[in-house]
C-alpha positions in Angstrom: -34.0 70.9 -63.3 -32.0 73.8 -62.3 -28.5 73.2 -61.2 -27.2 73.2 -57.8 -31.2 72.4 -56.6 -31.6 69.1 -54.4 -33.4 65.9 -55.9 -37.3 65.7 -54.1 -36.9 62.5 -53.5 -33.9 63.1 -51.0 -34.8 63.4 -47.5 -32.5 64.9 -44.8 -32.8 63.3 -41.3 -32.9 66.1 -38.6 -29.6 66.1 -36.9 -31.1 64.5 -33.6 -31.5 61.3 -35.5 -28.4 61.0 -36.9 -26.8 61.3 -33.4 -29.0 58.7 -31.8 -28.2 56.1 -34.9 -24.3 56.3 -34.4 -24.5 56.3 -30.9 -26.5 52.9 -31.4 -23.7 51.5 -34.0 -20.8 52.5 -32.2 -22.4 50.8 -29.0 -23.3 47.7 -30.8 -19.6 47.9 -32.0 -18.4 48.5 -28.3 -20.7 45.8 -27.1 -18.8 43.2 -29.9 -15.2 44.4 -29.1 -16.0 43.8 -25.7 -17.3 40.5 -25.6 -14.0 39.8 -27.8 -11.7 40.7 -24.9 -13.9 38.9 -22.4 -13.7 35.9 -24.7 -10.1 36.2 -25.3 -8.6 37.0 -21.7 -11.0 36.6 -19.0 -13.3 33.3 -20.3 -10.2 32.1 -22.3 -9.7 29.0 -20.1 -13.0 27.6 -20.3 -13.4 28.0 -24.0 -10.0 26.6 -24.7 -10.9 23.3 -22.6 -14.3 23.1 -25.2 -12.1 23.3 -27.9 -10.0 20.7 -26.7 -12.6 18.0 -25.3 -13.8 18.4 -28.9 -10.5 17.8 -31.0 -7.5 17.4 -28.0 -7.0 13.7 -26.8 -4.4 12.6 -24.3 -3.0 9.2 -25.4 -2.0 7.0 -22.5 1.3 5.4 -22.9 1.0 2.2 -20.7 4.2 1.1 -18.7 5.1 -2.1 -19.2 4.6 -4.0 -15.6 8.1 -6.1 -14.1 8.0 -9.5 -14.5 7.6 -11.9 -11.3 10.5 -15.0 -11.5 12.0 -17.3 -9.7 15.4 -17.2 -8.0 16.7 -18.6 -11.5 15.0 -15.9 -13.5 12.7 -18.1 -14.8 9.3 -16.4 -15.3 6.5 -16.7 -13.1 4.5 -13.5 -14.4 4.9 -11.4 -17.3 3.2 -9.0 -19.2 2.3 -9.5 -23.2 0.9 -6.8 -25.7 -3.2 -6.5 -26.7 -4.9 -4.3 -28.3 -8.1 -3.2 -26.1 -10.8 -1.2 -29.1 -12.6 2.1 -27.9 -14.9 4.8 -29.2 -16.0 8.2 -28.7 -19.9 7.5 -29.6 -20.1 11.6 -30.4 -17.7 10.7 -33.1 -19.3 6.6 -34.4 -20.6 6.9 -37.7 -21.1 3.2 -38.9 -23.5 1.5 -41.1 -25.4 -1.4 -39.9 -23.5 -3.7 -42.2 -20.3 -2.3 -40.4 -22.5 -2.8 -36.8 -23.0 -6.5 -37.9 -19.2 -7.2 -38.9 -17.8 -5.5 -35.9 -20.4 -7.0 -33.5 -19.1 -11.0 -35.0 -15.5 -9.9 -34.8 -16.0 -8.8 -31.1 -18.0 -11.9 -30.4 -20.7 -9.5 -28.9 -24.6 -9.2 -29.7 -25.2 -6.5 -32.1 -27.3 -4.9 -29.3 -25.5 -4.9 -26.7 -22.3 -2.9 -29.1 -25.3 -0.2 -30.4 -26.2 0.2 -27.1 -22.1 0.9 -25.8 -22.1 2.9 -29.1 -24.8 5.1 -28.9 -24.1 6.8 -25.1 -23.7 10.3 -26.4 -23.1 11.3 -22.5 -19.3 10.3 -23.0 -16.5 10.3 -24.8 -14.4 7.4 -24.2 -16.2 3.8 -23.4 -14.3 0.4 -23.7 -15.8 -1.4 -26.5 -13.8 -4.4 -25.9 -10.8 -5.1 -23.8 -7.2 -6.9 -24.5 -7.9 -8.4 -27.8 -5.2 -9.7 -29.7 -3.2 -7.4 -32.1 -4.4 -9.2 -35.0 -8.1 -8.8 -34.2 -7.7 -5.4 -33.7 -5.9 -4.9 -37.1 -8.9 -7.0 -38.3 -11.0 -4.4 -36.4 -9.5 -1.2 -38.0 -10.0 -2.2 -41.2 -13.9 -1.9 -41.1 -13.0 2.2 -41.0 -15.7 2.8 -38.5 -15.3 6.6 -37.8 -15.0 7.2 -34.0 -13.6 3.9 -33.0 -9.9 3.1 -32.1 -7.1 1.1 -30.7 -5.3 1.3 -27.7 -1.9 -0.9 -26.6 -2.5 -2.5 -23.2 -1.2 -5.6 -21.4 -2.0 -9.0 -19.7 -0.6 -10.6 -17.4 0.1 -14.0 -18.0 1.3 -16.8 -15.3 3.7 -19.8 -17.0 3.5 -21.2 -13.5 -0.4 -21.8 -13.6 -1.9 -23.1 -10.3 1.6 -24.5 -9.2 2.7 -20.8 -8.0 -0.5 -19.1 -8.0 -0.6 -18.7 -4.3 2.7 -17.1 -4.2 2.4 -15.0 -7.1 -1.3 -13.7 -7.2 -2.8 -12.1 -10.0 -3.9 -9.0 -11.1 -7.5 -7.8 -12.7 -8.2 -5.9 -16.1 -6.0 -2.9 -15.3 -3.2 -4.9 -14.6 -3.3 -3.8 -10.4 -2.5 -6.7 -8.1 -5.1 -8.3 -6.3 -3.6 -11.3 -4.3 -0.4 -12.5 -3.4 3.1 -10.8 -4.4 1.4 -9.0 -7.0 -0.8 -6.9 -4.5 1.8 -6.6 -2.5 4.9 -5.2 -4.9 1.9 -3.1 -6.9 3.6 -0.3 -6.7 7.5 -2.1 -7.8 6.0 -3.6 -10.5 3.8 -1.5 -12.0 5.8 1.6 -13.0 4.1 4.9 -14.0 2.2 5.1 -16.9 3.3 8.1 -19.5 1.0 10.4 -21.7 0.9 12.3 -25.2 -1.6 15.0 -25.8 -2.8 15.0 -29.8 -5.3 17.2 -32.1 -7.0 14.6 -33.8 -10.1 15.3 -36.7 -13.1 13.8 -36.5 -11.7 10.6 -37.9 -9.3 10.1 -35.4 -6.0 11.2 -37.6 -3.8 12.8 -35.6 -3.3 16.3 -37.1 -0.6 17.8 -34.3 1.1 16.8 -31.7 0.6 19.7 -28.6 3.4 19.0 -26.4 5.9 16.9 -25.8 6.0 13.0 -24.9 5.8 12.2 -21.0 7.8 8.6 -21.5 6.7 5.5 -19.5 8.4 4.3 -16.8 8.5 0.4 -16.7 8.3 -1.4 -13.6 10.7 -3.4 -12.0 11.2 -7.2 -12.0 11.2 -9.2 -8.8 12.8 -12.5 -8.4 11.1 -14.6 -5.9 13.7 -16.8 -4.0 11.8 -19.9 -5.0 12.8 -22.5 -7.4 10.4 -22.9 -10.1 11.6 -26.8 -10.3 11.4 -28.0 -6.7 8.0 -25.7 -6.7 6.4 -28.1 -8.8 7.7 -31.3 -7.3 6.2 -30.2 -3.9 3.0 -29.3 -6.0 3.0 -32.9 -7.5 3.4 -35.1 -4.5 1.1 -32.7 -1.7 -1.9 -33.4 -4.8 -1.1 -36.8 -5.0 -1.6 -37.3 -1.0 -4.3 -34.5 -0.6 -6.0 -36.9 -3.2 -5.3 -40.4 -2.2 -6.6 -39.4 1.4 -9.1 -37.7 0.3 -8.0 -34.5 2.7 -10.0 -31.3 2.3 -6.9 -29.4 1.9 -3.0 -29.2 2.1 0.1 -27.2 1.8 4.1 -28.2 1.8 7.0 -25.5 2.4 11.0 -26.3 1.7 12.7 -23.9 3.2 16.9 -23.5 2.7 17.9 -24.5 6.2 21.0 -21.9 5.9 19.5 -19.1 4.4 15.7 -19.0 5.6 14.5 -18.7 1.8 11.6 -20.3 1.0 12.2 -22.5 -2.2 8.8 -23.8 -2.4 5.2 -22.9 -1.0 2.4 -25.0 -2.2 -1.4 -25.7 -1.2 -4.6 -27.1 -2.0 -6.8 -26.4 -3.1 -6.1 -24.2 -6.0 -7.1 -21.9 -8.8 -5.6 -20.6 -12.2 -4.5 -16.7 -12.4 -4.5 -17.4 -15.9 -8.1 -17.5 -15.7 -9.5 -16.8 -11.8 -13.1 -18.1 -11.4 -14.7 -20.1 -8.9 -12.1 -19.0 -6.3 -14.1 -19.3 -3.2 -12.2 -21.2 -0.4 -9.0 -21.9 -2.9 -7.4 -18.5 -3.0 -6.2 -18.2 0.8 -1.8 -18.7 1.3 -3.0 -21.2 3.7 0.7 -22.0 4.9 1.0 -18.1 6.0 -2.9 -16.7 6.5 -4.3 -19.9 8.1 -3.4 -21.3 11.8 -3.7 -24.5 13.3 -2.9 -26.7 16.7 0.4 -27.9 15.4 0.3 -30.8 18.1 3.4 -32.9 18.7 5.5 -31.2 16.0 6.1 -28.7 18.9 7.6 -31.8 21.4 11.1 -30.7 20.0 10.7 -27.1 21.2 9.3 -27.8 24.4 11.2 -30.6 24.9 14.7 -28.4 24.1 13.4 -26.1 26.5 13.3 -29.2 29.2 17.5 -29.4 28.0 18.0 -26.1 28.3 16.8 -25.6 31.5 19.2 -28.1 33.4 16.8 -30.5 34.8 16.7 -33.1 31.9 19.5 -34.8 29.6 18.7 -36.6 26.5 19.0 -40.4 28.3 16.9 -38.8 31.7 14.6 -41.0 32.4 10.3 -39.9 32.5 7.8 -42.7 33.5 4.9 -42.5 31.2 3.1 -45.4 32.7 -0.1 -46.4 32.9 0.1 -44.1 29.4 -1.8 -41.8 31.2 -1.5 -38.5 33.2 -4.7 -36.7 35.5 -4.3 -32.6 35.8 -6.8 -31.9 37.8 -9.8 -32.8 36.7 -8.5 -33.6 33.0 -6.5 -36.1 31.9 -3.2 -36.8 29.4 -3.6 -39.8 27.5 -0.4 -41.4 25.0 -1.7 -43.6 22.2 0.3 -46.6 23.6 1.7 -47.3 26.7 4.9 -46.8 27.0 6.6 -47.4 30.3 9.8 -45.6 31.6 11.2 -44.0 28.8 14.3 -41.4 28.4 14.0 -38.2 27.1 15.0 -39.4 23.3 12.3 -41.9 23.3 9.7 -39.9 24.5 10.7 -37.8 21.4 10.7 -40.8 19.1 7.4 -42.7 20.7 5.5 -39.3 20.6 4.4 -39.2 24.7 2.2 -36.7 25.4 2.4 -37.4 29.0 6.4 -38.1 28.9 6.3 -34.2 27.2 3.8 -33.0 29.7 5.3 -34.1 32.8 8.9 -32.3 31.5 7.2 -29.6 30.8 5.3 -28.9 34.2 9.1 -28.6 35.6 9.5 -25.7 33.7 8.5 -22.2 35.2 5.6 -20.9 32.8 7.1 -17.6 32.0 10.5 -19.8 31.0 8.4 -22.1 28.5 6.5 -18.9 27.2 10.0 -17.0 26.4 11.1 -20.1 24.3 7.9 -20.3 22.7 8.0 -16.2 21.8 11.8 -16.4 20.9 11.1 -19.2 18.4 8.4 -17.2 16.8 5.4 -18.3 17.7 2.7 -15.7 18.6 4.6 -12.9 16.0 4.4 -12.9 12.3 7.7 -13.7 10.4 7.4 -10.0 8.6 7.8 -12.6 5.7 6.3 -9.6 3.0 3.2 -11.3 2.3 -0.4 -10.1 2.5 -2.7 -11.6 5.1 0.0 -13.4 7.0 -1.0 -14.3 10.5 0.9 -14.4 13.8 -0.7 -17.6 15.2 -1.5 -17.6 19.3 -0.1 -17.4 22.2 -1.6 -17.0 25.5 0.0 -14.9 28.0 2.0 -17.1 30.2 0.0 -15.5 33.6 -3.0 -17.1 32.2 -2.0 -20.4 32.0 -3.2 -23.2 34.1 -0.9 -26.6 34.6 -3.4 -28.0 32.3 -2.7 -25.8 29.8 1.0 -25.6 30.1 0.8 -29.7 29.7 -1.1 -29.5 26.8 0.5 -26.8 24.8 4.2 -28.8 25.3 2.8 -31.3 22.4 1.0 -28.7 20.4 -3.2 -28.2 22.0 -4.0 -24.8 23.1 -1.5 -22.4 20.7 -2.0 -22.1 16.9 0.5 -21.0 14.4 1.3 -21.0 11.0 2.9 -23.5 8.9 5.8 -21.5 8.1 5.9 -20.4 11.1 6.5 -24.5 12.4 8.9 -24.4 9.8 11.0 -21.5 10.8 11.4 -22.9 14.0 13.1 -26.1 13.5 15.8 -23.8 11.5 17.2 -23.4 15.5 17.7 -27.7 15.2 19.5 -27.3 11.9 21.7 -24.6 12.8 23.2 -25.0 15.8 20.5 -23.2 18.0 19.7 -20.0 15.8 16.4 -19.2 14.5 16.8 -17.7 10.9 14.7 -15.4 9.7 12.6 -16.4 6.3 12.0 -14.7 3.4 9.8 -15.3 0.0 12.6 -12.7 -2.1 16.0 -14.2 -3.2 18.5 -12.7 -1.1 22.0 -11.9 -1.7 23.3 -13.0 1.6 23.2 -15.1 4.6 20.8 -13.3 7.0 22.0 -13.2 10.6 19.6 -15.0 13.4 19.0 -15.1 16.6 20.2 -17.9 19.2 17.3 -19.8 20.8 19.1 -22.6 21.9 22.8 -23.7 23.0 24.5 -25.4 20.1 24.9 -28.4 22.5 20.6 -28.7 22.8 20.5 -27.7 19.5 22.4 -31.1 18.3 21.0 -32.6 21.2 17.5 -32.6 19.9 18.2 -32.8 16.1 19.5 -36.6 16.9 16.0 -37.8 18.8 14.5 -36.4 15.5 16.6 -38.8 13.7 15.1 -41.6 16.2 11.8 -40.5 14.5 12.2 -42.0 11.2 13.5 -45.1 12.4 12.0 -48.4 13.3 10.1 -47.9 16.9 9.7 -44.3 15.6 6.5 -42.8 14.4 8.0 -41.6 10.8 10.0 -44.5 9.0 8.0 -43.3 5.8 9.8 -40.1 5.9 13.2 -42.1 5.2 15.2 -41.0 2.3 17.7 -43.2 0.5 21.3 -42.2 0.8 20.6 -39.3 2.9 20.2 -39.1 6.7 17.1 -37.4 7.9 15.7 -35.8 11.4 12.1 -34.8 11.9 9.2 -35.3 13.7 5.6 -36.1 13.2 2.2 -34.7 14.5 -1.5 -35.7 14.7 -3.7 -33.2 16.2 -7.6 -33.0 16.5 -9.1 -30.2 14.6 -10.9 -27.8 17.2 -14.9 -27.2 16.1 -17.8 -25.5 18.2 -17.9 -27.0 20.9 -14.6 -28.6 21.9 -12.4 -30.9 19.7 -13.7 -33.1 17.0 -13.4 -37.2 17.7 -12.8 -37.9 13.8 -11.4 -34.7 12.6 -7.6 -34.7 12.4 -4.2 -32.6 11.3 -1.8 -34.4 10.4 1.3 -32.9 9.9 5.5 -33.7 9.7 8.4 -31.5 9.9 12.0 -32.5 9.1 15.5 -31.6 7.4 18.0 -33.2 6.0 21.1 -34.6 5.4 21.0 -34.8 9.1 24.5 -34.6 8.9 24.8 -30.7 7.7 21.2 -30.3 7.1 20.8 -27.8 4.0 16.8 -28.1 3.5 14.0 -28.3 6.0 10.2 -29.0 4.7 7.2 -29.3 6.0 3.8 -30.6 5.3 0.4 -30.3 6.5 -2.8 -32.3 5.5 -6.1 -31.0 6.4 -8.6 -33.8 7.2 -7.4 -37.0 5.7 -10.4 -39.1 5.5 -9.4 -42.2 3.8 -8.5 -44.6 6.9 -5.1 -43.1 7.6 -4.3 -39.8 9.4 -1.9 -39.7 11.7 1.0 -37.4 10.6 3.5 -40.6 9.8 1.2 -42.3 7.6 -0.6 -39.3 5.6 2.5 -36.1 5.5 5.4 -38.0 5.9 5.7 -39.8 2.6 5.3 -36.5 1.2 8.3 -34.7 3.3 10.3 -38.1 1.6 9.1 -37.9 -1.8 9.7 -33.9 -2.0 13.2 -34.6 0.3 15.0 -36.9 -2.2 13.9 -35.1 -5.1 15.1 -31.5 -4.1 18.1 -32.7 -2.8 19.3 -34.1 -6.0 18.2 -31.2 -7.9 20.1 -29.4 -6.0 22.9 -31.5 -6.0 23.6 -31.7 -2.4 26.4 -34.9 -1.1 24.7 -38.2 0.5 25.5 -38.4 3.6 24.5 -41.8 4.0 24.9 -45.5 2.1 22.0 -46.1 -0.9 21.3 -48.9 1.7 20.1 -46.7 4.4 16.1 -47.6 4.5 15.4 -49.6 7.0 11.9 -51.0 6.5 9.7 -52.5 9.9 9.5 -55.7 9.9 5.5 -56.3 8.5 4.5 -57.6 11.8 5.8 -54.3 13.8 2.9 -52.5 15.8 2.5 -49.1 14.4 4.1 -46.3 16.7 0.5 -44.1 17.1 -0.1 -40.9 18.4 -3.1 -39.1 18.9 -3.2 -35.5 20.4 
């Protein structure tokens, strides 16, 4: 081979070629840097959020939820740590030994946890909720890849049953779903905080992306109830619901001075502890349920009579033949009676002795004293559900009607609400308004009645308890008390019910000063008894003499104050 002669084997492309080939590799290269910005800049969003559903996890830092307690800050709901276990199924890698162990530890069938498990559709399912920390350590330990721990709470109620009404619960997520609970959600449950992670495929966190978001806790409430009293009232409004074999009951002690509500019990009941089978037994009854309070509401219509001029306590009202025709109805008193005064027609119970006072009265005048006492308007109490009772408009009402409503037929109300109102006999004529929080001061009221009718009224209710009255069971020893019974028929389909009754008593004490009010309501005695003396009253006693000496509160009276009727005294009736 010569030199400076080409090799045969070489071959030259023609220049056209070569031009065409760079062209295609400088495209191709203009095609890749290309797709690198549009990657990079325009589509950098979308593949940033792959990335990080892949390997980014936001940790929810749960905020702890107040506690519920009583005026005394003792608690009625609190919060305690668990552990609630979780997977990403994308991420599960477990053996079928680990399947088995972790399925037994759970206490669930191995199917139903390869089934929760094996949902590659999502990242995040509950394998089991609020476990205790010691079972999820237990958990952790079988080193299944893809399945974690996260701190929750439960809510846990010391109070059980005895409070449940008042408190409520809450369900899995810890929201409210009855009682104060629902209604402070927001108070109590704070805000939960966050912390966004890089974890690797075996849930290690690797980095943390950005700073903590911290929890904030919720706030506590105190309740103005006292945990103590509570569960007295509880004790004895079971023990009568039971021995009368009632279909249901409740009992409220309100602080005369204050309108707090220190106790607020009812039957039937459930346990937030562990709420099944609540049909029928999770309803406030004393605030969401009316009923025909009958002659419980003598006082009010009978302090309207004072008020109006045309009576005075010793006034005399004939009640004979114990029988009154309106029209084409007629009034009937359990007894007959004769001429009584105004106090006795308070302490014998006459429905016609309270119907013919009030027919005196103008019907919008009887109608104002019944609004200004409350009745016909909820107590804005706070509470879920409550209900405002009724109230006819006073233009509708015939004479019969009128009569009938002056001992408690033809309105409904509330049980607080009947107990709110005789806060105008214990306080010199001013209703009080009520509330279910502890409060810091003495709320200011309104004046119903003249301090004069006030006192007026408050000693006929202590005529009540007394011998010839319809409530000497309601007695307490060492403590003078005032109140006043009731005994209503329960109102069905078609009119009222011959054997169906409410029976029902209302009182304060020491009469003196009085300091507490309670009342007490039995749905549908059924043992023999049921008027309101016989079946509530011994409750309003039993519950009386034990809050007062909880609370500590002077006799006002001798230890020798009962006075028992002699055994062959006729029972004072009275049927409404």
């Amino acid at each position: 081979m010569r030199t400076g002669t080409l090799p045969q084997h070489i071959i030259r492309l023609p220049a056209w070629r070569r031009r065409v080939l760079l062209i295609i590799v400088l495209s191709g290269f203009a095609v890749l840097v290309g797709r690198g910005v549009y990657l990079q800049s325009l589509h950098k969003g979308f593949l940033q959020k792959e990335g990080d559903a892949r390997y980014s996890r936001a940790i929810k830092l749960s905020a702890h939820r107040g506690m519920i307690t009583d005026r005394y800050g003792e608690p009625l709901a609190i919060s305690t740590p668990v552990e609630s276990i979780w997977a990403n199924p994308t991420d599960v890698n477990a053996t079928t030994e680990q399947i088995g162990k972790l399925s037994k530890l759970l206490d669930l069938k191995p199917a139903e946890l390869s089934k929760k498990l094996a949902n590659n559709q999502r990242e995040f399912v509950y394998v089991k909720r609020r476990v205790s920390p010691e079972l999820a350590q237990q958990v952790m330990r079988l080193n299944i890849a893809g399945v974690f721990m996260q701190r929750e709470y439960r809510r846990y109620y010391p109070g059980g049953e005895v409070t449940t009404h008042l408190v409520g619960f809450t369900g899995i997520d810890e929201n409210g779903q009855e009682g104060y609970e629902l209604q402070y959600q927001d108070w109590l449950s704070g805000k939960p905080g966050s912390r966004r992670v890089i974890k690797d495929r075996q849930g290690h966190i690797i980095e943390d992306l950005e700073a903590v978001k911290v929890p904030q806790d919720g706030h506590d409430l105190a309740l103005s109830i006292d945990r103590k009293i509570q569960y007295l009232a509880y004790r004895e409004l079971a023990h009568a619901v039971e021995i009368n074999k009632a279909k249901a009951g409740s009992a409220i002690v309100l602080d005369a001075k204050t309108g707090e509500v220190l106790a607020m019990v009812n039957l039937p009941t459930y346990n937030p502890n562990n709420p099944v089978n609540m049909a029928g037994r999770s309803r406030n009854r004393a605030i969401v349920d009316t009923f025909e309070p009958g002659s419980t509401l003598k006082p009010v219509s009978v302090g309207a009579a004072l008020e109006s001029g045309h009576f005075k306590p010793d006034s005399l009202v004939q009640t004979a033949p114990g029988s009154f025709k309106i029209g084409p109805a007629t009034i009937h008193d359990a007894h007959t009676e004769g001429l009584l005064t105004v106090s006795q027609v308070i302490q014998k119970s006459s429905n016609v002795g309270s119907a013919k006072m009030a027919l005196t009265l103008e019907p919008q005048y009887l109608w104002s004293v019944f609004n200004r006492i409350g009745f016909g308007t909820p107590t804005h109490i706070g509470f879920p559900g409550e209900a405002s009772g009724r109230l006819r408009n006073y233009k509708t009402w015939r004479p019969i009607e009128q009569a009938t409503m002056s001992f408690g037929h033809g309105i409904s109300l509330t049980l607080l609400q009947l107990a709110r109102a005789y806060t105008v006999f214990a306080n010199d004529g001013e209703l009080r308004p009520v509330s279910l929080l502890k409060l810091k001061d003495v709320p200011v009221g309104q004046q119903v009645f003249s301090a004069q009718t006030a006192h007026q009224i408050k000693d006929m209710l202590e005529l009540v308890v007394q011998p010839g009255g319809t409530a000497p069971r309601a007695q307490v020893l060492g403590y003078r008390v005032a109140g006043k019974t009731g005994t209503a028929h329960k109102l069905g389909p078609g009119g009222y019910l011959a054997d169906k009754y409410v029976a029902s008593f209302v009182g304060m004490a020491p009469a003196s000063n009085p300091r507490l009010i309670i009342a007490v309501m039995i749905d549908e005695p059924s043992n023999g008894s049921y008027y309101g003396g016989a079946v509530a009253a011994p409750v309003f006693s039993s519950v009386m003499a034990g809050a007062l000496r909880m609370l500590a509160i002077p006799q006002d009276a001798p230890n020798n104050n009962i006075v028992i009727p002699p055994e062959n005294a006729p029972e004072i009736k009275e049927v409404v």
